[in-house]
N, C-alpha and C positions, 0 to 999 in steps of 0.2 A: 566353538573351541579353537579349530586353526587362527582365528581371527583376533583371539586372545595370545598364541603364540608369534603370531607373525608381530603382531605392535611388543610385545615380552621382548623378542630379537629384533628388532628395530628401538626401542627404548636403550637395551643393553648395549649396543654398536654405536648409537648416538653416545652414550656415555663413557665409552671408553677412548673414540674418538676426540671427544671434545680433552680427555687427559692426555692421549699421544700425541695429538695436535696445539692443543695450549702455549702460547707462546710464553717462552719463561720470563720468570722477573729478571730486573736489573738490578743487582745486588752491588748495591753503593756504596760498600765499606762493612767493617765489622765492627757491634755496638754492642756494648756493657753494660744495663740496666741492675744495678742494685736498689731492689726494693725492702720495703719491711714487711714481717711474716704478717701484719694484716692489715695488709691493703688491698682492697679490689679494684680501685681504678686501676691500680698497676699493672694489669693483667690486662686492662685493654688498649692501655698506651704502648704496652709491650706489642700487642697484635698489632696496633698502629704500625709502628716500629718496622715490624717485619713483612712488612710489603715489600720496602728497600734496603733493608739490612740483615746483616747474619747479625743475630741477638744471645749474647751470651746472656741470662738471667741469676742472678745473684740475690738468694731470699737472705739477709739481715736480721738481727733481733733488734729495738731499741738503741742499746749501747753501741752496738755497732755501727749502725747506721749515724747516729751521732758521731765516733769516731773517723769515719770516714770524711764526710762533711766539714770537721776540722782539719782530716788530711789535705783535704784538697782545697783548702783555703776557700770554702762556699763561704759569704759573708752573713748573719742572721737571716737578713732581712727578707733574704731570698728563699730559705728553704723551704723545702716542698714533701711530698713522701716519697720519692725516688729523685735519684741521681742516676745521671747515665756520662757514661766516657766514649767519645769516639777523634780516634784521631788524637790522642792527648789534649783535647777538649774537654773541658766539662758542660753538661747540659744538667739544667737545675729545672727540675719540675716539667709541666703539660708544656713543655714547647711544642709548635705546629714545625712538621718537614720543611717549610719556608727556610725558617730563619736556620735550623740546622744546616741545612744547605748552604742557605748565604756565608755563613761561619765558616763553611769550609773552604767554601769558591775564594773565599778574598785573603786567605794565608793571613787570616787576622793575628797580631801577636797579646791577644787578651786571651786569657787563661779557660777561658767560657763564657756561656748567658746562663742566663735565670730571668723564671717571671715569677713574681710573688704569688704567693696563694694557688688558689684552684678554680683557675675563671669556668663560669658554666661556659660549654662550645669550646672547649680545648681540647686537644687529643685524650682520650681516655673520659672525658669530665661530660657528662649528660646535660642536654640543655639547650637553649639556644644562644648562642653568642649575641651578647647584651651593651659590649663595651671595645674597643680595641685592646687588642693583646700587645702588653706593654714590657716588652726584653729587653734587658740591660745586659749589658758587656760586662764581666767580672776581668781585672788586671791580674797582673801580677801575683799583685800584695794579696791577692783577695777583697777586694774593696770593687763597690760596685761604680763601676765605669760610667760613662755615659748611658744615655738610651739607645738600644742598638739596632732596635728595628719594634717600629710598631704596624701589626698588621688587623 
């Protein structure tokens, strides 16, 4: 019995230790995921997300999330089931922390990226990555820019 209590406060101490002592994150900005009310990957691109972000979540119906998409000048071809804003950026669909980062480092004056579709091995997206992930620069206009990074 002590033998069971002494590993019980030793388990407990180890665990409270490893929370007082954890070294915090680096929180890289604050990000604005509006998703639609059903979707499930969204929920783990979000977790993604907030490794290095403060994540505001925004659940959407349909219509809305359509309007939005038109607010923000996403071009078709691009969209995804979440949008996320950071930095007055758009980020369109499973993009990898890569390329959001790059986005940010290079004071780029395009309006966002997007990747089409829902590559399997993308943040959020189960799978093994099968193919290079293929992000395009959004301008402006809304109009899909060049390629902007393929990783």
């Amino acid at each position: 019995m002590n033998k069971k209590i002494i590993f019980t406060g030793i388990l407990v101490i180890s665990i409270f230790g490893l929370f007082l002592f954890r070294s915090p994150r680096e929180v890289k900005g604050e990000m604005t995921v509006y998703v639609g009310s059903d979707c499930g990957c969204c929920e783990i691109y979000v977790g993604i997300m907030r490794r290095s972000y403060d994540v505001d979540v925004e659940v959407l119906n349909l219509s809305e999330m359509e309007e939005l998409k038109r607010r923000k000048k996403i071009p078709d071809d691009l969209y995804s089931c979440h949008t996320s804003v950071i930095d007055d950026y758009v980020i369109e669909g499973h993009i990898p922390m890569e390329a959001i980062e790059k986005l940010r480092d290079s004071k780029s004056d395009l309006m966002g990226i997007g990747m089409a579709d829902m590559p399997q091995g993308s943040p959020g997206m189960p799978g093994i990555k099968r193919a290079p992930f293929r992000i395009y620069g959004i301008n402006e206009a809304g109009e899909v820019n060049n390629l902007f990074l393929e990783l």
